[in-house]
N, C-alpha and C positions, 0 to 999 in steps of 0.2 A: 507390640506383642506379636504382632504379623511375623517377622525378623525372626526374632529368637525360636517363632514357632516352627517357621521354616528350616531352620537352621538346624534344631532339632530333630527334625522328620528327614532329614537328608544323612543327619548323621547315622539315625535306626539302621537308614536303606543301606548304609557304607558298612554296619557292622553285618548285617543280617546278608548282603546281598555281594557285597563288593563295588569296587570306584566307579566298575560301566553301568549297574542300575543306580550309582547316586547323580552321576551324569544326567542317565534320563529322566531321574526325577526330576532332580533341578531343572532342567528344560520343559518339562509338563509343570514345575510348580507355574510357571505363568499365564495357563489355560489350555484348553484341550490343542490339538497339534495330529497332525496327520503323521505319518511315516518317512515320510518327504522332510518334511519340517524337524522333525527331531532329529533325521543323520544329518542334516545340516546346522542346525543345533547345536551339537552334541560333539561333529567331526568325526565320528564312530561309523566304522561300516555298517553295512546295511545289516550283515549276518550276526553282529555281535548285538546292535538295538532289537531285533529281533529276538533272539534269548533272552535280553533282559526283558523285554517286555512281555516276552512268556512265565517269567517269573514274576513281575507283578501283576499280570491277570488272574494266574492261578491259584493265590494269594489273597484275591479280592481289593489288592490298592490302586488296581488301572481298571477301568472299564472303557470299553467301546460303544460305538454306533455309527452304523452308518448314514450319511446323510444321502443328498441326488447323486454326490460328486466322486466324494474317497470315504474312510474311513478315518472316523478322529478318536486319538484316547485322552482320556479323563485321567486326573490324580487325585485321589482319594484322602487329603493328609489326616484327617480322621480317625481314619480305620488305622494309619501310620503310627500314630500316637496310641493306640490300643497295644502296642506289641508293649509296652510299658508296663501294663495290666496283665501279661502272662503269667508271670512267676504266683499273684495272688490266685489265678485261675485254676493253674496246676495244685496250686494247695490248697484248694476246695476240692479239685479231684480226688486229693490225697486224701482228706476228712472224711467224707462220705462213701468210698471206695478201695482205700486203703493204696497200696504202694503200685500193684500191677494197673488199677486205674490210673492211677500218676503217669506209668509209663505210659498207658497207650492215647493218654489225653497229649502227650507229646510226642506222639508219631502223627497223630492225626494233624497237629500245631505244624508239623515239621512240613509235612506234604500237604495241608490245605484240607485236599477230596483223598480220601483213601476206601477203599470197601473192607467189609467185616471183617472176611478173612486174611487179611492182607495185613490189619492192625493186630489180630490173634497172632501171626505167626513174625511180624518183628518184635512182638514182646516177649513172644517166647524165644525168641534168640537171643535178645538182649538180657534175660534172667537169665539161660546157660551162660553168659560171659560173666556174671556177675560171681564171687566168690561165695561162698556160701557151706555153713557146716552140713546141712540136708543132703545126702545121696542120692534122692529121687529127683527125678528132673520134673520141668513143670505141668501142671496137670492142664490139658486142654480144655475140658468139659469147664475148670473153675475159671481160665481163662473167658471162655465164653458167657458163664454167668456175669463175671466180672464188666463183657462187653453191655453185656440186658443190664444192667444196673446203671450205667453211662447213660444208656437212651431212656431208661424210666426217670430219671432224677431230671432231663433232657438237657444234659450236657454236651447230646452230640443230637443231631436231625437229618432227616435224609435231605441228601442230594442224588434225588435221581437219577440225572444227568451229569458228565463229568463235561459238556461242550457248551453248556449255559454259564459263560461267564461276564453277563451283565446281571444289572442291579435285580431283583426279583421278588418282588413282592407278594408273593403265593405266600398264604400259612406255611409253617413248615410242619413236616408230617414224622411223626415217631415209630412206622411201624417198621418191628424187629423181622430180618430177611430169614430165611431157612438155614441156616448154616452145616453143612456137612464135613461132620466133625475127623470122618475115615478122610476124605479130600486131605483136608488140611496136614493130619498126622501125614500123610503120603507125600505132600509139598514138603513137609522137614524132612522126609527121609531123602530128597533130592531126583522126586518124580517130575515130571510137566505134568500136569492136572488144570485143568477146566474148572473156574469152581461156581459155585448156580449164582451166587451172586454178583456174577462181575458188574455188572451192569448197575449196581446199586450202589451210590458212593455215599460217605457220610465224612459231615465237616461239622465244626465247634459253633456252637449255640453260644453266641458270642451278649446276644441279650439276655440269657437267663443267667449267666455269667455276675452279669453284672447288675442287675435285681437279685442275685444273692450275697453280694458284696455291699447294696446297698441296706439291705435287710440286716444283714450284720451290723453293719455302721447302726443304727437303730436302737438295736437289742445291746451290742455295748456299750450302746449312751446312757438306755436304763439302768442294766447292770450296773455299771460305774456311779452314777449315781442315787441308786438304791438298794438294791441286794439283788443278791442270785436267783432267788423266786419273783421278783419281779422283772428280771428280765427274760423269765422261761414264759410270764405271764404275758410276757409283750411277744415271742415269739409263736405261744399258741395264737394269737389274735392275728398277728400276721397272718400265718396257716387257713385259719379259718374266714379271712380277707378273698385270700386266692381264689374260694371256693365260690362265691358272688360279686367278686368284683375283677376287672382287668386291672394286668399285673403293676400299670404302670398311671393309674389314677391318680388324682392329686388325694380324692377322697374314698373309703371305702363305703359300701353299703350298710346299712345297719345290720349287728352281729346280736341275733338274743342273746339271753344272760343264760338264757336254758341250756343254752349248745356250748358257752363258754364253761357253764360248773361241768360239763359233761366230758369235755375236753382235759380239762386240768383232773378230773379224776383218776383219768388215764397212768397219769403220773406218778413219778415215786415223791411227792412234794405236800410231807402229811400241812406245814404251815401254808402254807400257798393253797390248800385245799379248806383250811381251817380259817382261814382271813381276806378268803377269795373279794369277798365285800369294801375290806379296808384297801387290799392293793388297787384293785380299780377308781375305789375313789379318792387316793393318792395321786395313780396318773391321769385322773381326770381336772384335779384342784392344779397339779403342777402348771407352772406360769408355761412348760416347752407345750402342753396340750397334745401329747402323743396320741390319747385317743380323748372322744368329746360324745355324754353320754345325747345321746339323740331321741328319745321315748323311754315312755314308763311302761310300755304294755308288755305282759311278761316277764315281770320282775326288771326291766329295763333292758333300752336297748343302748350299742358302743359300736362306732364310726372310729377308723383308726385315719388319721389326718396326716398326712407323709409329708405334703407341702410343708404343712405350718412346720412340722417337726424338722425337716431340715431346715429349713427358714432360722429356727432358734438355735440349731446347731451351727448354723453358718456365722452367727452374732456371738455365741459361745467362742468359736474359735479364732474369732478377730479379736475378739476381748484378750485372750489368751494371747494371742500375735503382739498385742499392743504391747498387754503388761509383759513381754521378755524384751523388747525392743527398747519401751523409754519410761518402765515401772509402773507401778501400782497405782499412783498419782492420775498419770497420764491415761491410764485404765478407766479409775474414776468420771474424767473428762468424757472420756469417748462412749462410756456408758450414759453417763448423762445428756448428751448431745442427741442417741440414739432413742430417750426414752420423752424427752420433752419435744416441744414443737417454739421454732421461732424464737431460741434461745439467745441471748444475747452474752457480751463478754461480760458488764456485770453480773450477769445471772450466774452463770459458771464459776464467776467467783465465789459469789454470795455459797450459790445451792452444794457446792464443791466442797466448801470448807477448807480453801485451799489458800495461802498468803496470795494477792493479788499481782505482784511479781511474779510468783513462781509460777501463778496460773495461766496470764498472760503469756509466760514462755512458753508453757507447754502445749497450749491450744495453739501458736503458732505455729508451732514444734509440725502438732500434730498434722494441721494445714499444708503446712511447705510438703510435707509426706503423701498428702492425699488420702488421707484418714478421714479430714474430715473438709466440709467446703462454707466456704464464705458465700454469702448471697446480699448484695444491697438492694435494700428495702426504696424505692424510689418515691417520695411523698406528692400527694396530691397540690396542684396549685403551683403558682409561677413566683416565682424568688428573684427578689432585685439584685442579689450579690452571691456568691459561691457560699454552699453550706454544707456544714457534715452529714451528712447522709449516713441514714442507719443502717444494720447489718446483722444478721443473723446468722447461725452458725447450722448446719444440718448438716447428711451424712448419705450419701447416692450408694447403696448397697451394692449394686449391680456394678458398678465401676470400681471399689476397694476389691471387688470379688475375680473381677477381671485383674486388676492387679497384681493379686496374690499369685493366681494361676500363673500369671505372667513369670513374677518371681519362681514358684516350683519348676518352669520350664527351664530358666537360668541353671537352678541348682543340679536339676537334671543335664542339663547339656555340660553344666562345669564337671560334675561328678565321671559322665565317660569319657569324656577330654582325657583328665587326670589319669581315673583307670587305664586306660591305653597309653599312656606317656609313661607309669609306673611299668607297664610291662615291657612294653621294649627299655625302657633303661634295667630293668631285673631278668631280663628273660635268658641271662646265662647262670641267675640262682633260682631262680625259677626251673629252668629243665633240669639243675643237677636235683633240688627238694625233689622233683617226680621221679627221679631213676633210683631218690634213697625208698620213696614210698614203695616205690614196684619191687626192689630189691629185699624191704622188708617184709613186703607182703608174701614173696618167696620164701622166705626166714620161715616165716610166721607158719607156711605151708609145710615144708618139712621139717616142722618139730622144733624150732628152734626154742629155746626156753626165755624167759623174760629177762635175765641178766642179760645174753648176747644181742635182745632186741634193742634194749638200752645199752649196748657198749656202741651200739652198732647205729641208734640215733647221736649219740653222745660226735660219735667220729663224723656224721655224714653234718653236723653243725658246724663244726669246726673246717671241714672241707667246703662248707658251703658259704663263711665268712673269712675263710685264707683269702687271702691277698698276693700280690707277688709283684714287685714294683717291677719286673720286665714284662707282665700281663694283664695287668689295670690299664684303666685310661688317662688319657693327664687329667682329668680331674680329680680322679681317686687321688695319684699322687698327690697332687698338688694340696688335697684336704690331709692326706696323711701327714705333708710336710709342715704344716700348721699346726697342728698336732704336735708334732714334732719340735717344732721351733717352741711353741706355748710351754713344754716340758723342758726344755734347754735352757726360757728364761728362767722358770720356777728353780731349775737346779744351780742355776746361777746366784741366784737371791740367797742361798742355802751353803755355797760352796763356805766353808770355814779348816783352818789350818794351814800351815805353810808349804806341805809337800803338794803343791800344783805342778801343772803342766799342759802346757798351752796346745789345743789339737786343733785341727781345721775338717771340719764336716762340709763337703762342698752340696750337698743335700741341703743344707740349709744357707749355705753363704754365707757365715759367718763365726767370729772365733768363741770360743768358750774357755773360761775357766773352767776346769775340772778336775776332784780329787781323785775321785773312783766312781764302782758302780752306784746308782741310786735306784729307789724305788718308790715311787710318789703315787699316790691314790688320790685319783682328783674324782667326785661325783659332781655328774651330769645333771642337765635338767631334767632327766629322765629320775625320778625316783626310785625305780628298780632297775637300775643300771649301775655299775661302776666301773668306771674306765682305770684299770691298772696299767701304767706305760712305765715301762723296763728298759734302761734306757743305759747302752754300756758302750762307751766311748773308749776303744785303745789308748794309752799313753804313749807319748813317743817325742821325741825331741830333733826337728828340722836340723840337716847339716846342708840342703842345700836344695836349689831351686825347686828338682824333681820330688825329693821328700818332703817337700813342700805340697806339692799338688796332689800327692799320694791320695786317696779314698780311706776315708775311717768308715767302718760302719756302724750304722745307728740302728738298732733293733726294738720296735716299739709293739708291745703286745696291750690286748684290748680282751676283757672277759668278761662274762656276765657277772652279778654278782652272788655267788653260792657255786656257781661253775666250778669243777675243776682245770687245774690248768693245764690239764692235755686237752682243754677243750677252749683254749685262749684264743684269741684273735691274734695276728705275728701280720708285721711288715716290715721289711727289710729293706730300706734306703742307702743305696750307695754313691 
């Protein structure tokens, strides 16, 4: 897991940073390392490890300290593996704050430490760049609420200091600075301005982040498997968790029943207010034990239990893993192995209800995978001769668990692989799609009406899957001429009647019968594709060497299917 995990946290540092901070990670991934140590390392001059490494401290994935001697930095690959976690972060800023939080929950991602003002005024330049049918430009004062809302939810925390960049274990502190709102207006208009906050920086609450990620995880698990009122009913008790217990307990303190009916009144949830009785003792009977009722005084009290609840959700979705990988059978197994103690293989067969071959296969299936483990049973007493020794079958949670993660880190590291291999091999239809989008967004600005917008995507498709065999790559061709040739046998198979006449396509290297034009519709493995190749081979009759070697051309067109065919695919092989 080590490897891949590596592997991955280098890759982050290459998209996010570029090749001279993946260098120095890779050289700090093997322990902390002086200055010295890493441009020798690395081979990098001193001035370029220096900016990377100012870019990983600022960032929070290097830290320092200094010892008697020099200075050594730290690699964080932890915090590395978090940039993963962004895009969900920003779309919790988005939920609770709406679109301008979004933005400046990603200015503050982008620079780390930034102060109030400084996040006010690149969001409001970045909403003038955006198009938009409003006239008014953006409103500062709602900017500003929008910032108080970030730090009350505490999405974002102070950072006092912008020169504390070691590890820091102080509470973090939420109070909102003074903001002077004339300041800031006077910064957009292109004044120098002072503004009272500088000194006050504020960076992303990276743990409330993600205690609200998990808290969701939770509340969808209810929902999903019960109704919509019972997972509003699992989200007030959360709520009301926060208020006597710490965020990140295994178990909560006891919630009265008093404070719980008073909560859900709140609501617009006339059943959930009307069965308040039945839904709690629903999720308190349920085998996940989401919450577990703790005392009768007071109408009763309720403990919400996180452990256990992710515990059964972690078993849920190995269950799930199992049965897409080697079916519903081997499901059965793995459930069963998990619920009994000291199970053996006729038990599995027996308690399975499963043919004793196929079970046999499948519990080793499951084995050889590390689903589940073998254990010999070693019997007491001394044995004159070699003897079968018993065995039982269990199941090491913590290690299937480390696995999986293992595997998610694969899929992640294959999935930006690919994505970057896709765009440079695309990035000349790739920038013509962006010059059709910007070009229709101009359309779209001066009036242009919805036919022209559509004539005008119609053309920038067709431009943007032209071909031209003296500006393709030899692979293109070479896929076009197979293509090509696959069409030449088909029309071959098809040729019928006597007026032939024999051509030579040196595109494909070889001769054909041919009577005239053809037009063959061949469907793809794509079900909403259909490949039409048009395929028109001159006639003509060799007198002699050079009319011989002559060029025919082969004209082979490709369209969607419903497309018109000024909107074909053409490639031209000569």
């Amino acid at each position: 897991m080590k490897d891949i995990y590596s592997k991955l946290c280098l890759l982050l540092l290459e998209e996010c940073f570029g090749s001279t901070v993946r260098h120095i990670g890779n050289n700090l991934l093997y322990g902390p390392k002086t200055l010295r140590e890493i441009c020798i390392g690395t081979s990098l001059p001193e001035a370029k490890v220096n900016e990377g490494l100012c870019d990983l401290i600022l960032h929070g994935f290097v830290t320092y300290y200094k010892n008697n001697l020099n200075i050594e930095y730290t690699l964080h690959p932890c915090k590395i593996i978090m940039i993963l976690r962004y895009s969900r972060y920003i779309l919790f800023a988005k939920t609770y704050c709406g679109d301008e939080g979004e933005m400046m929950l990603e200015e503050v991602l982008k620079y780390k430490r930034i102060t109030a003002s400084q996040v006010i005024i690149k969001t409001y330049k970045r909403i003038e760049q955006i198009p938009s049918n409003s006239t008014e430009p953006p409103s500062i004062p709602n900017l500003k609420n929008i910032f108080e809302l970030l730090v009350k939810n505490q999405f974002l925390m102070n950072s006092k200091s912008s020169k504390t960049m070691t590890e820091n274990s102080e509470r973090p502190t939420y109070n909102l600075p003074d903001l002077n709102l004339t300041a800031i207006s006077k910064s957009l208009e292109g004044k120098n301005i002072k503004f009272s906050d500088r000194k006050i920086f504020w960076e992303v609450n990276f743990d409330r982040f993600t205690q609200d990620l998990r808290d969701q995880t939770v509340i969808s698990a209810v929902t999903r498997k019960f109704d919509k009122e019972a997972g509003e009913l699992m989200r007030q008790l959360i709520n009301l968790m926060y208020l006597r217990t710490a965020s990140w307990a295994d178990t909560s303190n006891p919630i009265p029943y008093t404070e719980i009916k008073e909560q859900v009144k709140k609501l617009n949830y006339e059943d959930l207010e009307r069965y308040l009785d039945q839904y709690l003792r629903l999720l308190e009977e349920d085998k996940t034990q989401f919450i577990k009722r703790v005392g009768d005084s007071g109408g009763g009290q309720y403990s919400v239990n996180m452990k256990n609840a992710f515990k059964e959700l972690t078993w849920a979705t190995l269950e799930n893993i199992v049965t897409e990988r080697f079916g519903s059978k081997a499901a059965r197994i793995f459930r069963l192995v998990s619920t009994e103690i000291d199970v053996s293989l006729e038990q599995i067969q027996k308690l399975a209800m499963i043919p004793a071959k196929e079970a046999k296969f499948l519990t080793y299936t499951l084995s050889q995978e590390n689903y589940i483990q073998i254990q010999e049973l070693k019997k007491s007493g001394t044995s004159s001769g070699p003897t079968k020794l018993p065995y039982r079958f269990c199941i090491d949670l913590d290690k299937i668990v480390e696995m999986e993660i293992e595997h998610c880190f694969h899929t992640f590291y294959n999935i930006i692989t690919r994505r970057k291999h896709e765009s440079i091999s695309n990035k000349r239809m790739i920038e013509k799609q962006l010059r059709i989008q910007i070009l229709s967004a101009n359309l779209k600005e001066h009036g242009a009406t919805e036919q022209q917008l559509a004539d005008r995507a119609d053309t920038g498709d067709a431009d943007n899957m032209g071909m031209d065999a003296h500006t393709c790559t030899r692979a293109n061709r070479e896929s076009w001429r197979i293509g090509a040739r696959h069409v030449l046998r088909l029309l071959r198979a098809h040729v019928r009647g006597s007026n032939q006449s024999v051509c030579k396509c040196p595109a494909i290297g070889r001769e054909e019968s041919l009577a005239r034009r053809f037009s063959i519709s061949i469907v793809s493995t794509c079900p909403d594709i259909v490949r039409v190749y048009m395929v028109q081979i001159r006639d003509y009759s060799p007198t002699d060497e050079d009319s011989e070697r002559s060029s025919t051309p082969v004209t082979v067109q490709e369209r969607a299917g419903g497309r018109s065919p000024a909107g074909a695919l053409s490639c031209r092989i000569e």
